[in-house]
TORBA-348452 format. One record per atom (N, C-alpha, C): chain; x, y, z; atom name; residue in three letters. Coordinates in steps of 0.1 Angstrom, whole numbers. Layout:
<recs>
  chain      u      v      w  name  resn
      A      X      Y      Z    CA   ala
...
</recs>
This chain:
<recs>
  chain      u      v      w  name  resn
      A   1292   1512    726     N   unk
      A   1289   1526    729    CA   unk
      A   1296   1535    718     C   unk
      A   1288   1539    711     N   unk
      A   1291   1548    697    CA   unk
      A   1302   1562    702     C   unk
      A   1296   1568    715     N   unk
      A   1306   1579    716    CA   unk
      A   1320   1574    720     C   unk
      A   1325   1562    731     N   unk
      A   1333   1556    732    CA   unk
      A   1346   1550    722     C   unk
      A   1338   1544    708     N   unk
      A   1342   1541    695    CA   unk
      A   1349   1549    688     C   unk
      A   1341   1561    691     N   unk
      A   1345   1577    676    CA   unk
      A   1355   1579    685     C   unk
      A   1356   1582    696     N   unk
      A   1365   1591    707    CA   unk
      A   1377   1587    708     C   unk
      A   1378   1572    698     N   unk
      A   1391   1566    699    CA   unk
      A   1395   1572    682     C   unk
      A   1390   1578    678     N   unk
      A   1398   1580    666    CA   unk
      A   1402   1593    671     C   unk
      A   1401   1602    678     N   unk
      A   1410   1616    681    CA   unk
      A   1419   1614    688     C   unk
      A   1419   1597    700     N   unk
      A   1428   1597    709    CA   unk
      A   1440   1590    695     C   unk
      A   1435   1582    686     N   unk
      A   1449   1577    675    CA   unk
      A   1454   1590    669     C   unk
      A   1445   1598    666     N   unk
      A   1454   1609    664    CA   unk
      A   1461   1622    672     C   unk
      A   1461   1618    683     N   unk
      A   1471   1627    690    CA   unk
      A   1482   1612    690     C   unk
      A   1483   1605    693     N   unk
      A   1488   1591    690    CA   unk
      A   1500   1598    679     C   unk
      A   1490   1595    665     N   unk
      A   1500   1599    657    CA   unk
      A   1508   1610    655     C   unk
      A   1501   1626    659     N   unk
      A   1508   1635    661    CA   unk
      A   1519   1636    670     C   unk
      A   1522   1626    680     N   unk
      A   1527   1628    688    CA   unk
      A   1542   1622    677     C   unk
      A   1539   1610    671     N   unk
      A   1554   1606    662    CA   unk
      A   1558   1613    648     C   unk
      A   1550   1621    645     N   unk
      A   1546   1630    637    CA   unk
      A   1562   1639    639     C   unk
      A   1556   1649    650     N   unk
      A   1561   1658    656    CA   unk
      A   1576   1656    658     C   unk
      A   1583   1639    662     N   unk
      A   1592   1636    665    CA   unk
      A   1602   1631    654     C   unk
      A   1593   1628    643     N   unk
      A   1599   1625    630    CA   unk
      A   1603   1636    624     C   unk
      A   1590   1650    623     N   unk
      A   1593   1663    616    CA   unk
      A   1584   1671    619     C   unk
      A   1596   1680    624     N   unk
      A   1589   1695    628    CA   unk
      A   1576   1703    616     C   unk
      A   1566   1703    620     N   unk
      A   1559   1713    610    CA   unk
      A   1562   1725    610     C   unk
      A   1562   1731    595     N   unk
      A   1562   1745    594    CA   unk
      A   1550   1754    601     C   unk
      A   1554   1766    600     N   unk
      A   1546   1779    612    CA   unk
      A   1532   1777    599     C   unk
      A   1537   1778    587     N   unk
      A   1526   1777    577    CA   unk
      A   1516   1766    578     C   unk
      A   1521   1753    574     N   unk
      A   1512   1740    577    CA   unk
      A   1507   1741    583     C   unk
      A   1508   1745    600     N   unk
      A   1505   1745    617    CA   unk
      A   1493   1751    610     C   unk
      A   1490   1766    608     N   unk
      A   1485   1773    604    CA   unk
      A   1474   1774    596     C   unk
      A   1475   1759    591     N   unk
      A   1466   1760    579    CA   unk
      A   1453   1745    586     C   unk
      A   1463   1739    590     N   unk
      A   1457   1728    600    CA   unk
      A   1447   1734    611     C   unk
      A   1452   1746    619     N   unk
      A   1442   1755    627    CA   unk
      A   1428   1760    622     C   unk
      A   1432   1769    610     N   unk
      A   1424   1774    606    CA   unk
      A   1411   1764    596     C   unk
      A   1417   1749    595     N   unk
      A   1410   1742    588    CA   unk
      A   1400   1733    600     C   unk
      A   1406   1730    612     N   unk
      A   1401   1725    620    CA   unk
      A   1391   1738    628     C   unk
      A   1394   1754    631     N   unk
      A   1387   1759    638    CA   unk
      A   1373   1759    624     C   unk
      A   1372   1760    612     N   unk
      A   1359   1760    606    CA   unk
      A   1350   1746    609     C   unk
      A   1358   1735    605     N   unk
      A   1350   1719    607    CA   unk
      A   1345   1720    626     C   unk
      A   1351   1726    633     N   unk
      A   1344   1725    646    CA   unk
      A   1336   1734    651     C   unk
      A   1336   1743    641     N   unk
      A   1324   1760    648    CA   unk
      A   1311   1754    636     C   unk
      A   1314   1748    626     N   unk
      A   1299   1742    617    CA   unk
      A   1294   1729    624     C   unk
      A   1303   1718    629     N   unk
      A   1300   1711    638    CA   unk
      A   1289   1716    649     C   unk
      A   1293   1725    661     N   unk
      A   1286   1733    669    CA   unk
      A   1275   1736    664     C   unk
      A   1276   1745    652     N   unk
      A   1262   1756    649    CA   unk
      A   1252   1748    645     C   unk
      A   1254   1737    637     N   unk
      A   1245   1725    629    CA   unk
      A   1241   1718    636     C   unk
      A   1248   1713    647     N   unk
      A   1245   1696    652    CA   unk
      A   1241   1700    665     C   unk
      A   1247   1708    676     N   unk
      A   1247   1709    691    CA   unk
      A   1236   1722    691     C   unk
      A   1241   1734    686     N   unk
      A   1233   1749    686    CA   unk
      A   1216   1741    687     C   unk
      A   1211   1737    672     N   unk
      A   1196   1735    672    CA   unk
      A   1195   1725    686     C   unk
      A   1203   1721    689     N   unk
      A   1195   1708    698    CA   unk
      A   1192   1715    712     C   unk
      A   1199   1727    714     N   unk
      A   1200   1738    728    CA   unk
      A   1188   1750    728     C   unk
      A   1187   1749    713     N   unk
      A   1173   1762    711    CA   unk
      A   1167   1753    712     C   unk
      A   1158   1740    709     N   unk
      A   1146   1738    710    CA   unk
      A   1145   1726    722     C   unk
      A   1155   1731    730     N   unk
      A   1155   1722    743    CA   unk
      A   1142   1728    752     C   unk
      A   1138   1740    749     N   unk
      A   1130   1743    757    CA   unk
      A   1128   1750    770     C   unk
      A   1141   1749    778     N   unk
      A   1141   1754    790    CA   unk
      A   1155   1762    787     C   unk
      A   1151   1782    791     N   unk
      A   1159   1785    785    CA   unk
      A   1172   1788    800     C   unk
      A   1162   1786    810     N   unk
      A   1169   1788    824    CA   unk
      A   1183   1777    825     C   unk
      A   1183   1764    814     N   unk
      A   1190   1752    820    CA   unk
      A   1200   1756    807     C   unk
      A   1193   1762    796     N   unk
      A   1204   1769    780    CA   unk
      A   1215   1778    792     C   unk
      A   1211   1788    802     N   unk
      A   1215   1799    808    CA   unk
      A   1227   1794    818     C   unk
      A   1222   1786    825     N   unk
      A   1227   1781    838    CA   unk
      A   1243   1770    827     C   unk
      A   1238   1761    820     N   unk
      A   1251   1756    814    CA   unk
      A   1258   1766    804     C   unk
      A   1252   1771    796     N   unk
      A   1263   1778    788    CA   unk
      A   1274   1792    796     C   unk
      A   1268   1795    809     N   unk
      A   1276   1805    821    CA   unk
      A   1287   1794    823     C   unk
      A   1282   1782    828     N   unk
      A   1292   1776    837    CA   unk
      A   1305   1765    823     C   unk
      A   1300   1770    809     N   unk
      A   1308   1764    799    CA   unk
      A   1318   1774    803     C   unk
      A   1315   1786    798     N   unk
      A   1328   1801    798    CA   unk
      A   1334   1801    806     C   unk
      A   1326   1801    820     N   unk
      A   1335   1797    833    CA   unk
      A   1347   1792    832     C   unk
      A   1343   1779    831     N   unk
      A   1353   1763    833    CA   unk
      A   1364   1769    820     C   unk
      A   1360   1776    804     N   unk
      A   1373   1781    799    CA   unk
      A   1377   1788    804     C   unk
      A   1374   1800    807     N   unk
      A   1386   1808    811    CA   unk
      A   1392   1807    821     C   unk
      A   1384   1803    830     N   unk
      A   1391   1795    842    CA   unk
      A   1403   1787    835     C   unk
      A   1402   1778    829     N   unk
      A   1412   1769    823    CA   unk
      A   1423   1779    819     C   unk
      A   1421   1786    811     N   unk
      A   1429   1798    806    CA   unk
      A   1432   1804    811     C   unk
      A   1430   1812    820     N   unk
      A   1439   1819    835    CA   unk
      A   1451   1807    844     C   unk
      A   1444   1798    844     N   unk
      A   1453   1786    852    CA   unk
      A   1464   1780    843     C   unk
      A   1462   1781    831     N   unk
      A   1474   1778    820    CA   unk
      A   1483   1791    819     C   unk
      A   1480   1803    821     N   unk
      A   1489   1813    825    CA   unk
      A   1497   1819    834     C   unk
      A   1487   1815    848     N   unk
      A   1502   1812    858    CA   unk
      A   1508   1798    860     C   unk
      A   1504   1785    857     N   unk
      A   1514   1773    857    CA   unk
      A   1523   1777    849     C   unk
      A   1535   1774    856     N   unk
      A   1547   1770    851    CA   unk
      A   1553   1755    849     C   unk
      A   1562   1753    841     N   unk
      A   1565   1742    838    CA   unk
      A   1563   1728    828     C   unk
      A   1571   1717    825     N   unk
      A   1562   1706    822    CA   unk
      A   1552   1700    828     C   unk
      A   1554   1697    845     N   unk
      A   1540   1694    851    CA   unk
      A   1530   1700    848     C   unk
      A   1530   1707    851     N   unk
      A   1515   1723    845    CA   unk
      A   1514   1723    832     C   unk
      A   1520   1721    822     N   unk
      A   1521   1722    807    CA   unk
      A   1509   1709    805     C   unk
      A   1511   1696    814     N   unk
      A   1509   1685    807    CA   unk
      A   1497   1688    816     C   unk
      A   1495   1690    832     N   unk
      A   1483   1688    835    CA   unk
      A   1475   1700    828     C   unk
      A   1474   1712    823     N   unk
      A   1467   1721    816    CA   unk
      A   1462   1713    799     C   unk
      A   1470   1706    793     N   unk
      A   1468   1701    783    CA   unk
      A   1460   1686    783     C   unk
      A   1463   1682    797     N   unk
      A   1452   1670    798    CA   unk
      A   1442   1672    803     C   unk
      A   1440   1684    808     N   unk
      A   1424   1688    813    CA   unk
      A   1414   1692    800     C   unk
      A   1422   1697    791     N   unk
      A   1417   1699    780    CA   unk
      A   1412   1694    771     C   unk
      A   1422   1683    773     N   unk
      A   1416   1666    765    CA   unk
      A   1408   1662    766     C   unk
      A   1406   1663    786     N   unk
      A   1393   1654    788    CA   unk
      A   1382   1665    784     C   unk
      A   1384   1676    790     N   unk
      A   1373   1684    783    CA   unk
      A   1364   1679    773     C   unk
      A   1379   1680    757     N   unk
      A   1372   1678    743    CA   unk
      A   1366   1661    745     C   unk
      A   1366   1651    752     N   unk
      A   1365   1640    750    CA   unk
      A   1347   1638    758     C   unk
      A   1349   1651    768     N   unk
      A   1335   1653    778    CA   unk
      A   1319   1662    765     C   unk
      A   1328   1668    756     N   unk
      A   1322   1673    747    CA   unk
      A   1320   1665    740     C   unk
      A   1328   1656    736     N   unk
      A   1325   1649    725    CA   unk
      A   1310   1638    729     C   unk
      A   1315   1635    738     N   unk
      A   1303   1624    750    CA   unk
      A   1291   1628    748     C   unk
      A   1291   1646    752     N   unk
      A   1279   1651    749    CA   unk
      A   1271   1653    738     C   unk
      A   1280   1655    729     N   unk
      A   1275   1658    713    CA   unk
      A   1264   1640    710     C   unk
      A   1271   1635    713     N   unk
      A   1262   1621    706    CA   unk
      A   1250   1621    711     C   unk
      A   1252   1625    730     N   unk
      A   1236   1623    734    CA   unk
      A   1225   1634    726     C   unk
      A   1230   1642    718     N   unk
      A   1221   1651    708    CA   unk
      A   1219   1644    693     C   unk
      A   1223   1636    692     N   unk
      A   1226   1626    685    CA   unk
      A   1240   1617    678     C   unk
      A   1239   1608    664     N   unk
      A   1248   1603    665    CA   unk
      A   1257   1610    651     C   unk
      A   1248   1618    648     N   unk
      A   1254   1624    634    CA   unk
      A   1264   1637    638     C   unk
      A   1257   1643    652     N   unk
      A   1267   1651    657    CA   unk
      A   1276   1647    658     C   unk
      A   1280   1637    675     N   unk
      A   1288   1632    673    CA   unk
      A   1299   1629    667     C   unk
      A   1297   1618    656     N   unk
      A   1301   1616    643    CA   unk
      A   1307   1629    636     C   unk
      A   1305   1643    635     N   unk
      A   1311   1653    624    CA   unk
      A   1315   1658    637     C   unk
      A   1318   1660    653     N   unk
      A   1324   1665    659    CA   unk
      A   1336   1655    664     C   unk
      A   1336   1644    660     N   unk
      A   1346   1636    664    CA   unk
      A   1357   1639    649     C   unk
      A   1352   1642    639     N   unk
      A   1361   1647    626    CA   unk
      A   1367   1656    635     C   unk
      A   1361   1669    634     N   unk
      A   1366   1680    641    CA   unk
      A   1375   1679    653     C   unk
      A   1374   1672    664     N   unk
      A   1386   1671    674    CA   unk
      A   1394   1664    666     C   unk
      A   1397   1652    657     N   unk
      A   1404   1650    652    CA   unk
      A   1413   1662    646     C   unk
      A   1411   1669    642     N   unk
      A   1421   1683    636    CA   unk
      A   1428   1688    647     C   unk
      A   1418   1691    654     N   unk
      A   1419   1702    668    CA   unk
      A   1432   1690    676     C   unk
      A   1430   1680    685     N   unk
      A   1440   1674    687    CA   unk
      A   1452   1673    680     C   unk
      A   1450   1668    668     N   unk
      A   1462   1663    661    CA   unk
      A   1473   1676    664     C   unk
      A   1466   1687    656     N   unk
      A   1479   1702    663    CA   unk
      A   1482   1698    677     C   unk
      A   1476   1698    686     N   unk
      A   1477   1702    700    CA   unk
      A   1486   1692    703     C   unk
      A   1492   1680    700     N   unk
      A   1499   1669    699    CA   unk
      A   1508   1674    693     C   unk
      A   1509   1673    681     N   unk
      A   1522   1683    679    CA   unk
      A   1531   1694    682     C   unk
      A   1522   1700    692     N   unk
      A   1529   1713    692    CA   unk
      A   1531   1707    710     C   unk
      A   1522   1702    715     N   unk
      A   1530   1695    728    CA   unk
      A   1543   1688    730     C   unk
      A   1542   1680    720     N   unk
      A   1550   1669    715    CA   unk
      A   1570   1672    714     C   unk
      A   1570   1685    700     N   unk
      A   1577   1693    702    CA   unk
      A   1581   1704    714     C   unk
      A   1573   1706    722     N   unk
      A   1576   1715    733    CA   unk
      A   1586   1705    741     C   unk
      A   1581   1693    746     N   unk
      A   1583   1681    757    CA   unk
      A   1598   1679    752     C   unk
      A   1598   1676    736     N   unk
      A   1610   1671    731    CA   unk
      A   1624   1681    736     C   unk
      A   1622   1695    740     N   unk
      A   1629   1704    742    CA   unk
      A   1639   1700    752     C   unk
      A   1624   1694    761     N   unk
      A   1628   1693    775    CA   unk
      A   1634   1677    778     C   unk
      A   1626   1664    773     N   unk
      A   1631   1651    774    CA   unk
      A   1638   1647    762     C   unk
      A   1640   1637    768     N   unk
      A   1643   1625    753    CA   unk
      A   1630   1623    744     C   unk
      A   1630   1623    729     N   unk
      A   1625   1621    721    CA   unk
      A   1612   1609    727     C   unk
      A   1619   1599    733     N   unk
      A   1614   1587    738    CA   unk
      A   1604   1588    744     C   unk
      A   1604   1600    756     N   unk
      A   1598   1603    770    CA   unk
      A   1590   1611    764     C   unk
      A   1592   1619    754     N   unk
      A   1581   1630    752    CA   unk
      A   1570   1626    744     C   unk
      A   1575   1614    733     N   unk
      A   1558   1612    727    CA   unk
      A   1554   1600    737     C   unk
      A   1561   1591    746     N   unk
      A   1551   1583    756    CA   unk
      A   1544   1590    764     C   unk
      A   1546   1608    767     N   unk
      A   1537   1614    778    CA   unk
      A   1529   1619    771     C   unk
      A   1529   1622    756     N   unk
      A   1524   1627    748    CA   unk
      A   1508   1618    743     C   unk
      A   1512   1606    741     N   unk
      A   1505   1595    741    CA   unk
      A   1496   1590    755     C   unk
      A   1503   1589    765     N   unk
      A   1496   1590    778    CA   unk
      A   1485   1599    775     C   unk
      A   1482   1612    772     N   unk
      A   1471   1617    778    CA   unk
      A   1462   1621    763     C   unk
      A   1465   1615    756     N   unk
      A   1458   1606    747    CA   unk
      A   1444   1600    755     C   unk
      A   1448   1590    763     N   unk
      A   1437   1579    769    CA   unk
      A   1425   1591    773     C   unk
      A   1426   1606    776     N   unk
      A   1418   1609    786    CA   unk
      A   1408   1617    777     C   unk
      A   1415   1613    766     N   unk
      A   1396   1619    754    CA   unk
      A   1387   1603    754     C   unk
      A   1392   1594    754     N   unk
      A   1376   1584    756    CA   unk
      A   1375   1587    771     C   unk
      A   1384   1586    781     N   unk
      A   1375   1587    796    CA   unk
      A   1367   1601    796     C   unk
      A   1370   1613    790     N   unk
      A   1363   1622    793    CA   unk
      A   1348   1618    785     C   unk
      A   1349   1609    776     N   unk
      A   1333   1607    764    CA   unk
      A   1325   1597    775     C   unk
      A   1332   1589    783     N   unk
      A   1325   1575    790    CA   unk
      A   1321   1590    801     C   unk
      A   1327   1598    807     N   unk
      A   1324   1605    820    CA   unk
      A   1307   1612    817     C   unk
      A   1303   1613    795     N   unk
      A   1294   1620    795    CA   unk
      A   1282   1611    794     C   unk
      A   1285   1598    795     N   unk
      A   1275   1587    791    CA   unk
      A   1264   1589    803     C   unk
      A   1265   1586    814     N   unk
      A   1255   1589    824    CA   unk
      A   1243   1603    822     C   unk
      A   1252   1610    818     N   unk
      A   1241   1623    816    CA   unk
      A   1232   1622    801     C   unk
      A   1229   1611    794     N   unk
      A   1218   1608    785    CA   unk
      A   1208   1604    796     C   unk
      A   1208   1597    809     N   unk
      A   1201   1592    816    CA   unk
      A   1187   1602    823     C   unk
      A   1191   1615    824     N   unk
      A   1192   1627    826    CA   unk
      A   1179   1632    823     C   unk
      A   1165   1640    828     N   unk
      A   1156   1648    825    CA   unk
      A   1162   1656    813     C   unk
      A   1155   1660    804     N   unk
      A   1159   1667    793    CA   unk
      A   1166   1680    796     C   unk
      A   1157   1686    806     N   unk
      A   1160   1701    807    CA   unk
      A   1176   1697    819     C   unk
      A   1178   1688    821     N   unk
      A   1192   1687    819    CA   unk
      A   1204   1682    814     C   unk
      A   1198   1679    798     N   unk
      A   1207   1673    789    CA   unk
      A   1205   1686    783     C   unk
      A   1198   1695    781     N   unk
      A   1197   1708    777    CA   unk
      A   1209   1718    779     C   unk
      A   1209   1716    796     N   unk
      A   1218   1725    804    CA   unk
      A   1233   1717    798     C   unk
      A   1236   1706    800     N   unk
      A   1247   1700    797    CA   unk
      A   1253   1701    783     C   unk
      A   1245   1702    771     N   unk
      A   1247   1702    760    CA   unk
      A   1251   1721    756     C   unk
      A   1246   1729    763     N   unk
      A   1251   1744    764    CA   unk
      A   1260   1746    769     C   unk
      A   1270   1737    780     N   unk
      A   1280   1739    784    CA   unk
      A   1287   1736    771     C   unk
      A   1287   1721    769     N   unk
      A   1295   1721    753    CA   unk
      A   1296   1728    744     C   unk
      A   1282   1735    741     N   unk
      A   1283   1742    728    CA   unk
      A   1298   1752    732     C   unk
      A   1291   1763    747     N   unk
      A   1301   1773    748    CA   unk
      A   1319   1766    750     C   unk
      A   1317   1753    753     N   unk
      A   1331   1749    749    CA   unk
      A   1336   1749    737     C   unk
      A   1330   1747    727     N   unk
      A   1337   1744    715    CA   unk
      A   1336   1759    710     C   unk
      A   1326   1766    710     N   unk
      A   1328   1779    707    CA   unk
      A   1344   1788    713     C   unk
      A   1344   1788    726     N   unk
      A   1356   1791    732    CA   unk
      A   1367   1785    723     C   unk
      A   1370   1772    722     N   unk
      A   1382   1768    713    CA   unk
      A   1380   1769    700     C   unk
      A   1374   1775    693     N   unk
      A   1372   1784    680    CA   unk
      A   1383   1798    683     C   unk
      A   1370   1804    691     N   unk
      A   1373   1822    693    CA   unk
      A   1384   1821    696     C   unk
      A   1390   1815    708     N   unk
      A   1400   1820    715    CA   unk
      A   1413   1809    719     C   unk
      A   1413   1798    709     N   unk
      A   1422   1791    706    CA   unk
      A   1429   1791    695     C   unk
      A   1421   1781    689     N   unk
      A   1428   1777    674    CA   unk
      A   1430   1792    664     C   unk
      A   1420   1802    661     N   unk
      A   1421   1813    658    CA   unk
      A   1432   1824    661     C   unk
      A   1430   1826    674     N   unk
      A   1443   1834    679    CA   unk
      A   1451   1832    676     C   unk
      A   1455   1817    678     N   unk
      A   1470   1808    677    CA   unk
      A   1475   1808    663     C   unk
      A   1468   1804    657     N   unk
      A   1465   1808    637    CA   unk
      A   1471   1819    632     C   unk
      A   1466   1830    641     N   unk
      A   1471   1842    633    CA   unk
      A   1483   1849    637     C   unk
      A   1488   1844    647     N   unk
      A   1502   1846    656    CA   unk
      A   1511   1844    647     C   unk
      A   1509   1833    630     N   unk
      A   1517   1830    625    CA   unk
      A   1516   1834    613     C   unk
      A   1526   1831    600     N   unk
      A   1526   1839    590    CA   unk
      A   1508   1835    580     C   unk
      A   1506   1846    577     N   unk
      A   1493   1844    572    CA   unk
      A   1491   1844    558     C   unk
      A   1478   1843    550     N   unk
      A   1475   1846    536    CA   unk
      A   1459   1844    535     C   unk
      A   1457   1850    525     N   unk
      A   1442   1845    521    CA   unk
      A   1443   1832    519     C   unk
      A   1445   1822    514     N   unk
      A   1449   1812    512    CA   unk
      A   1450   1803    524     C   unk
      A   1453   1808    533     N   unk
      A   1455   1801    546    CA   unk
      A   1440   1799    554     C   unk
      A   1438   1817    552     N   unk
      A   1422   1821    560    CA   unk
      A   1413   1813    554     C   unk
      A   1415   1813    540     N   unk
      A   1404   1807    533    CA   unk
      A   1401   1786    541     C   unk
      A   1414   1782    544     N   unk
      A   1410   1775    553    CA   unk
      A   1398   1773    560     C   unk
      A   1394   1778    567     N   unk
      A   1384   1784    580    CA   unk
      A   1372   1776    572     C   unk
      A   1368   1782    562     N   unk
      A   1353   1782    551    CA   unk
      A   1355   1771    548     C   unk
      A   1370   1767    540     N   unk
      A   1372   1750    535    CA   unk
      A   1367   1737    549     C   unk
      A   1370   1742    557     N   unk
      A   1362   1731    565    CA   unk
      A   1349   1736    570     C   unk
      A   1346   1746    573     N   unk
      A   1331   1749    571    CA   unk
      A   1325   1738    563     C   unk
      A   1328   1741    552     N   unk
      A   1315   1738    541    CA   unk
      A   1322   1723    535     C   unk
      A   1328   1717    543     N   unk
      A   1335   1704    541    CA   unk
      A   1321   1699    549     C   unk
      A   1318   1703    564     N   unk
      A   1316   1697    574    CA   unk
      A   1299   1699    569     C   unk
      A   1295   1712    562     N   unk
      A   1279   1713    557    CA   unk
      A   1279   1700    546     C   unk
      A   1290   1697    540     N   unk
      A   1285   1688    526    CA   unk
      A   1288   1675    532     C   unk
      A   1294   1671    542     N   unk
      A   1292   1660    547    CA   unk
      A   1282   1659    556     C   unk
      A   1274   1666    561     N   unk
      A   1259   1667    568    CA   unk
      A   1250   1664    557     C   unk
      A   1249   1671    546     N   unk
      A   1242   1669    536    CA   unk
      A   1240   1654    529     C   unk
      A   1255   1648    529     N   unk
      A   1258   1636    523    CA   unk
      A   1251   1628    538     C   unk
      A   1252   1631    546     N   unk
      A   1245   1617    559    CA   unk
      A   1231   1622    562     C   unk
      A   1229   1628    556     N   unk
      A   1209   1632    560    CA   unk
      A   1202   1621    548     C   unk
</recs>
């Protein structure tokens, strides 16, 4: 299973971010530049590979019905990561998220495998921070030891979230349609109102922003190079 296979290269890199983080702290700048490079490679992913496959799905009732209930399920997520407190809540908010990106990723292949393929790049970035910056949080709280093994634990739940999307290839179109619009509005959400936000909270430059475009048009010229 092709989505199963890729989905393991984002779970090795929260993997490695997680020892990453425990070996050496990254600067607010690197962080930074990693964001802004990973929010372009996953908003060109989206617009290229998932976007066309949702316009010419056809049914724009099942476009309507999933991409409502994508924003939902974020902000929902997002409201619920703002009143949890704690490590429990830290870790269950950051593993829901995993499975999320790992439920998107599932989806992306049933639009094909080149999607897929340039969206499994893209969570690779997106994770790798989000490992990091968990990683170091945990470390605050445990032993070095404890924080990248829980760190690593929820690792596992980007391929279970990709296996959870396998059954819905099975699916009438006009509800791989609906299913593939929830994704899109997921990964759009962790553009707008993640990686970006988080980005600019920290010291900035053209140089940094210019990031953003550098994976953009990383992600168009490796489309180009697999057509």
């Amino acid at each position: 299973m092709a989505a199963l296979k890729f989905s393991l290269i984002p779970m090795f890199a929260i993997m490695i971010g997680a020892f990453l983080a425990a070996w050496r702290t990254p600067g607010e700048k690197q962080v930074a530049v990693v964001q802004h490079l990973a929010a372009g490679v996953v908003f060109a992913a989206a617009a290229t590979e998932i976007l066309p496959q949702v316009m010419h799905g056809g049914s724009p009732m099942a476009t309507v019905i999933g991409g409502a209930l994508g924003v939902a399920v974020m902000l929902g997520l997002k409201s619920a990561e703002s009143r949890w407190q704690g490590p429990v809540a830290l870790l269950a908010a950051i593993g829901l998220d995993l499975a999320i990106d790992g439920l998107v990723l599932g989806l992306a292949f049933i639009a094909g495998e080149r999607a897929g393929i340039l969206l499994a790049v893209a969570l690779t970035l997106e994770v790798l921070f989000l490992a990091l910056t968990l990683t170091i949080d945990l470390a605050g709280r445990y032993p070095k030891a404890k924080a990248i093994g829980l760190t690593c634990a929820l690792a596992l739940l980007v391929p279970m979230g990709a296996l959870i999307a396998q059954p819905v290839a099975l699916l009438p179109p006009v509800w791989i349609t609906g299913f593939l619009s929830f994704g899109l509005m997921a990964l759009l959400y962790l553009v707008t109102e993640e990686l970006l936000v988080e980005a600019h909270e920290k010291p900035d430059s053209p140089l940094i922003s210019a990031m953003f475009f550098v994976g953009f048009l990383a992600i168009l010229l490796l489309e180009e190079i697999m057509a």
